[in-house]
N, C-alpha and C positions, 0 to 999 in steps of 0.2 A: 504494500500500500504506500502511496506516496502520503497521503494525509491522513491521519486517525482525530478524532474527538469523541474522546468518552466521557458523555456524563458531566455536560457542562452547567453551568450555573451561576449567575452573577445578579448581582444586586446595586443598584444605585441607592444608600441609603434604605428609604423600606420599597423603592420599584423593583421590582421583577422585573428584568430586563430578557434572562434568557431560563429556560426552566431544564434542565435534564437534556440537555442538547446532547448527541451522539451522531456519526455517521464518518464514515470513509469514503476516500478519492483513490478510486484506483492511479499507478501514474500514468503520465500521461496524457494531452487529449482537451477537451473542453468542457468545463462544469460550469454549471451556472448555479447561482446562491439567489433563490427569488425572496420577495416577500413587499408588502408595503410597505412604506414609510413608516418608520417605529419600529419595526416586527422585530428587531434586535440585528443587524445583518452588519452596520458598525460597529456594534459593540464586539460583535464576532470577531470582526477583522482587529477591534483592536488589541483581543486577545490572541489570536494567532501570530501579530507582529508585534509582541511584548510591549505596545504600550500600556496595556492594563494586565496586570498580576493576576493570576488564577487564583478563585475565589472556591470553585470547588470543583473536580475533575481533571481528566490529563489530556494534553494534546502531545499527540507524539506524528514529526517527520521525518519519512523515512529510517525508520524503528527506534528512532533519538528521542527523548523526553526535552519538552519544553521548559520543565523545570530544572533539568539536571544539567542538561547542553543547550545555553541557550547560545551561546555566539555560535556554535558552530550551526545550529540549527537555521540563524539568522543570515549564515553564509550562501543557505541553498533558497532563500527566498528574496524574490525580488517585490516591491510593494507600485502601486498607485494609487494615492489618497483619493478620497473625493473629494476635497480641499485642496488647489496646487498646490506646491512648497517649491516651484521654483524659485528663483533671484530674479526681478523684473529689470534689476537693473546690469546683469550682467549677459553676454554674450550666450548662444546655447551652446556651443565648447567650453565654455568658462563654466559654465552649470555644471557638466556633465565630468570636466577636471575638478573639479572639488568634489562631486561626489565619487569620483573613482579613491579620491585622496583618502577618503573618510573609510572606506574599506582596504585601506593598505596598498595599494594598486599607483604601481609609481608613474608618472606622466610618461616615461617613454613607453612603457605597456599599454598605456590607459588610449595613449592618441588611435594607434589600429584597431580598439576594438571601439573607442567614438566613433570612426572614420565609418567603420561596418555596421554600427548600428544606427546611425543617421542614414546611411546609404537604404536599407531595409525598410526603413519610415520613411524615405522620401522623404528626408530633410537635411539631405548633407549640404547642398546648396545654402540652406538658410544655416550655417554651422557659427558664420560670424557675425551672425546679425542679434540684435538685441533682444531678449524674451519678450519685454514689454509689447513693439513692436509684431508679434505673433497673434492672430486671432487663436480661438479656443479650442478646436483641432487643430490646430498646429504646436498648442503648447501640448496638449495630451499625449500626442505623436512623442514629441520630449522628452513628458515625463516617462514613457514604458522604455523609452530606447536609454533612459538614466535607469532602467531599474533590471534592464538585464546586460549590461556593464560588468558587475561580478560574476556573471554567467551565471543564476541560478536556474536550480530544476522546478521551481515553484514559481508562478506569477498571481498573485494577487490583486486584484482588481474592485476598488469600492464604489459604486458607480460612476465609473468610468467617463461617462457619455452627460452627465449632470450640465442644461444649459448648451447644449449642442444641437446644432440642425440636424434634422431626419439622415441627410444627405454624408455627413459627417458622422453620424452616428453608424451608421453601416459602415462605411471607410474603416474607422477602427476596432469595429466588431472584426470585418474580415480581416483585417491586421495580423490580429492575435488569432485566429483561429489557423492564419498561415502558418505563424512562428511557432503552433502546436504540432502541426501536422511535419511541418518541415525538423523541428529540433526538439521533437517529441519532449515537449514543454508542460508542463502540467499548469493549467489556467484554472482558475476560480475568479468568475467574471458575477461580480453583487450586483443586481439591478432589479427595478419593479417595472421597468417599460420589454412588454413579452414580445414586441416583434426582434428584439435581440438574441430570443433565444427559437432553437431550430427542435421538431418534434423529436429527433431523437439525440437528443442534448443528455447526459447524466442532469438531473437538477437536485438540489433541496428547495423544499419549500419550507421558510420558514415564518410561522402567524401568530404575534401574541409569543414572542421569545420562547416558542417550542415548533419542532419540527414534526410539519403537516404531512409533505410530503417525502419521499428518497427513492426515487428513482428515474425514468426517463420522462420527459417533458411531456410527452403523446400520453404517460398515462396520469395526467392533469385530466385529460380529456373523458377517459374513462371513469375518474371520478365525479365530477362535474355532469355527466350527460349533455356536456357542449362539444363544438365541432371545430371551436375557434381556440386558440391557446390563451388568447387575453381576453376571453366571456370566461374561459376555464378559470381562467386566473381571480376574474372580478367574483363569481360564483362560488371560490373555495374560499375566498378571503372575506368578502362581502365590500369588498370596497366596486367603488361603482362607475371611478373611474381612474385613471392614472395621473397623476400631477407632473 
């Protein structure tokens, strides 16, 4: 298994944010992490990229404990926030060398494997040009190509696509489903908008910080008695529309 979570659970104070969370990622490939707004889907991610401390349960990647080995664990995963954290005022090479810096990664290393993963995004042309200057697919494109720089076998994704056009929002869905298929990458792609995700997608669903669903997207379908994945989706959740 590339990703385990057993038996998760967290608390904000007295919110129940996630209840008995469980579930596996085989490696490899594309997963999607569904759920409405709320449903716990950042608090997920911020426990799997060690910004929040486990409150009860284990995550283990690639048979490593999160509590035990956290850096080396933190080696095989690459993140995208929903929140940029690029430098608005720095160049997108400039961005991409300090974050290579920040994992140990010396700038004569660091330059061919910028070079390549600009190139892959279709952004090596834009390489000296200023983030600020970037519309909002152009800086997303950025951030994934800053976040598989350490070469990991995990990509991480919090909704990804937050505030992008239709047009754009498929562009980096197909992105990353490249970089699976081509460097057998293992994705976890967070989102609550379903034309992202494809019928036979691994998915979790998760509503009310417990997991609905675990298995393939198509059988959203079969629970729901819908024909559409986003009537499946409004149906199992009760939300009525997508934000």
């Amino acid at each position: 298994m590339s990703i385990e979570v057993n038996h998760i659970s967290f608390r904000y104070g007295t919110k129940q944010a996630l209840k008995d969370v469980s579930f596996s990622l085989d490696r490899g490939g594309f997963h999607g992490l569904l759920g409405p707004n709320g449903a716990g889907k950042s608090t997920l991610f911020a426990l799997l990229t060690r910004l929040y401390a486990l409150q009860q349960g284990e995550i283990t990647i690639h048979n490593q404990s999160i509590r035990k080995q956290p850096a080396e664990i933190m080696r095989r995963i690459g993140v995208v926030f929903q929140q940029s954290t690029l430098d608005l005022d720095l160049t997108v090479r400039q961005n991409l060398l300090y974050h290579a810096s920040l994992h140990g990664i010396s700038t004569s290393a660091a330059k061919p494997r910028i070079e390549q993963e600009l190139a892959r995004m279709e952004m090596l042309e834009r390489a000296d040009e200023k983030v600020r200057g970037l519309n909002g697919g152009h800086r997303r494109r950025v951030e994934i190509a800053r976040a598989l720089l350490h070469q990991p076998n995990i990509l991480l994704l919090d909704e990804p696509t937050v505030g992008l056009d239709p047009q754009t929002r498929r562009a980096l869905n197909q992105h990353v489903r490249k970089l699976c298929a081509e460097d057998h990458l293992t994705a976890l792609w967070a989102t609550h908008l379903m034309e992202e995700i494809k019928p036979d997608d691994p998915v979790i669903l998760l509503h009310k910080g417990e997991v609905m669903v675990d298995d393939k997207a198509n059988h959203l379908l079969e629970l729901s008695e819908q024909t559409d994945l986003t009537e499946a989706f409004h149906t199992l959740t009760g939300v009525k529309e997508t934000v």
